[in-house]
C-alpha positions in Angstrom: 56.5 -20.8 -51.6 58.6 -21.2 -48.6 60.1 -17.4 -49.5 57.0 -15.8 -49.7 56.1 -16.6 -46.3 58.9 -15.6 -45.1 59.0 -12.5 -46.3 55.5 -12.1 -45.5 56.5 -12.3 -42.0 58.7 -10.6 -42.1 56.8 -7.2 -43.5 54.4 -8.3 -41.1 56.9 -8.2 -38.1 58.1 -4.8 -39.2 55.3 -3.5 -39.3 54.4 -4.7 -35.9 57.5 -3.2 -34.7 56.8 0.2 -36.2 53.2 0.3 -34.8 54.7 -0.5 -31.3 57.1 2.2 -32.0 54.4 5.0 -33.4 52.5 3.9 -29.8 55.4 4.4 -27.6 56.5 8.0 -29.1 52.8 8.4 -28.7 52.3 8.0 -25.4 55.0 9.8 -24.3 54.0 12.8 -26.2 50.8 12.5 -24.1 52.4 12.1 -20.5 54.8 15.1 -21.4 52.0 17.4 -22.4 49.3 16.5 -20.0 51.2 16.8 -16.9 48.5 18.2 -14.4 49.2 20.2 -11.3 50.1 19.1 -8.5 47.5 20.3 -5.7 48.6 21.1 -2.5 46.0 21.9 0.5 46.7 24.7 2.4 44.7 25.4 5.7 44.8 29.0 7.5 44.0 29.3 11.2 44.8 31.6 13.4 47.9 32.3 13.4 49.5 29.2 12.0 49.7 27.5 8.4 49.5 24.1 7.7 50.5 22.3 4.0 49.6 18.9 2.6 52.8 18.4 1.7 56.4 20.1 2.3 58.1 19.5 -0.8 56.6 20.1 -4.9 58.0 19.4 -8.3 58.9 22.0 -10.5 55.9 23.2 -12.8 52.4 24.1 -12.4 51.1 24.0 -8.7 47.6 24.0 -7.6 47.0 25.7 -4.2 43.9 24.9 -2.6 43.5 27.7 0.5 41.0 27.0 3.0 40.3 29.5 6.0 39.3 27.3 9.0 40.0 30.2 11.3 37.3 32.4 12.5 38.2 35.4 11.0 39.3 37.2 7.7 42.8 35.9 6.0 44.5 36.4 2.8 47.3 34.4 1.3 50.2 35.8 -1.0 53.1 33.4 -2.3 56.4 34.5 -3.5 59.8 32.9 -4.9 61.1 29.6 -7.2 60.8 31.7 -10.3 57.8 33.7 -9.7 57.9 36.8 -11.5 56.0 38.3 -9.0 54.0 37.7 -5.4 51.1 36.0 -6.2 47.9 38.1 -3.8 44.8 36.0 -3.3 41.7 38.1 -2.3 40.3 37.6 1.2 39.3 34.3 2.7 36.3 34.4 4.7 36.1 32.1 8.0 34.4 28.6 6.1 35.6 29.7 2.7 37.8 28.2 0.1 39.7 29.5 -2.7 42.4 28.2 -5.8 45.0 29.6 -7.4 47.5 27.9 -9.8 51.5 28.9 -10.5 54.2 28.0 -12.4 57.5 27.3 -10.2 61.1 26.2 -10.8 63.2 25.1 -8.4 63.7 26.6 -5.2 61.7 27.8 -2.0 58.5 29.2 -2.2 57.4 31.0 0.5 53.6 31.5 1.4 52.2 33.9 4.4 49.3 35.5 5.1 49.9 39.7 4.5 47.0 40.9 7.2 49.2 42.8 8.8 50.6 41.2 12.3 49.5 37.8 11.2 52.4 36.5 9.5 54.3 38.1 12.7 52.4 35.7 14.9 53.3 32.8 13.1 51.2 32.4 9.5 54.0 31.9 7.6 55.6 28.7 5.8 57.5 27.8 2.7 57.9 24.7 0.3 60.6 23.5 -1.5 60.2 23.0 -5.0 62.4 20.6 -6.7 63.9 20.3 -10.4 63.3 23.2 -13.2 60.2 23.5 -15.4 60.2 23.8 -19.0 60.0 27.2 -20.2 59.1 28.9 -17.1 61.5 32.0 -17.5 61.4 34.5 -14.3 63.5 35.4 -11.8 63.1 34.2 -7.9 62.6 36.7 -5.6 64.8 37.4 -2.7 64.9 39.5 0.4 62.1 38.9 3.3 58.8 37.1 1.5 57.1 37.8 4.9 55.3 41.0 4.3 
């Protein structure tokens, strides 16, 4: 009798184990293929841009533009593996708008391209750190500044 409950505890110990196991792969499966953006504010004012942060991670990026000036700006964003300069569409004076990229490592530069703006100053970058899985592309390189 004594046996037997041994090796009943036994089974029931390894299956305990593999269950913790089957969890843990589990659960890393999820945090490696959920990874959300990373959202970075950006305000535009005349003639200066401002970030919420200075540094990213490699991989998706969330840019959330805001024009607090008083009149029209744009926003285009080049470099750390994009394949090409990203163009958002006008941004009223009030308005808001979103884009999200994929970036490796490196700097990514972000100016607004109505002309003689990013001459008077709207003009930044942000360095992005590491490499992101399958993201491919080439950085670009010369002047970003339009």
């Amino acid at each position: 009798m004594h046996a037997h409950r041994q090796r009943t505890a036994f089974v029931a110990l390894g299956v305990a184990v593999a269950l913790a196991l089957a969890g843990a792969a589990a659960a890393a499966v999820a945090a490696g293929s959920s990874a959300e953006a990373a959202t970075i504010k950006v305000t535009e004012r005349e003639y200066h841009i401002a970030l919420s942060a200075s540094s990213s991670k490699a991989g998706s990026v969330t840019f959330v533009v805001h024009n607090a000036g008083t009149i029209v700006h744009k926003l285009d964003i080049a470099g750390a593996g994009l394949r090409s300069t990203v163009k958002l569409p006008s941004i009223a004076p009030g308005a808001t708008r979103k884009v999200t990229v994929k970036v490796t490592g490196g700097k990514l530069s972000l100016w607004c391209p109505v002309p003689g703006h990013a001459a008077l100053g709207m003009k930044t970058s942000l360095k992005v750190s590491g490499t992101a899985a399958g993201s491919g592309g080439t950085t670009s390189t010369g002047s970003a500044w339009g």
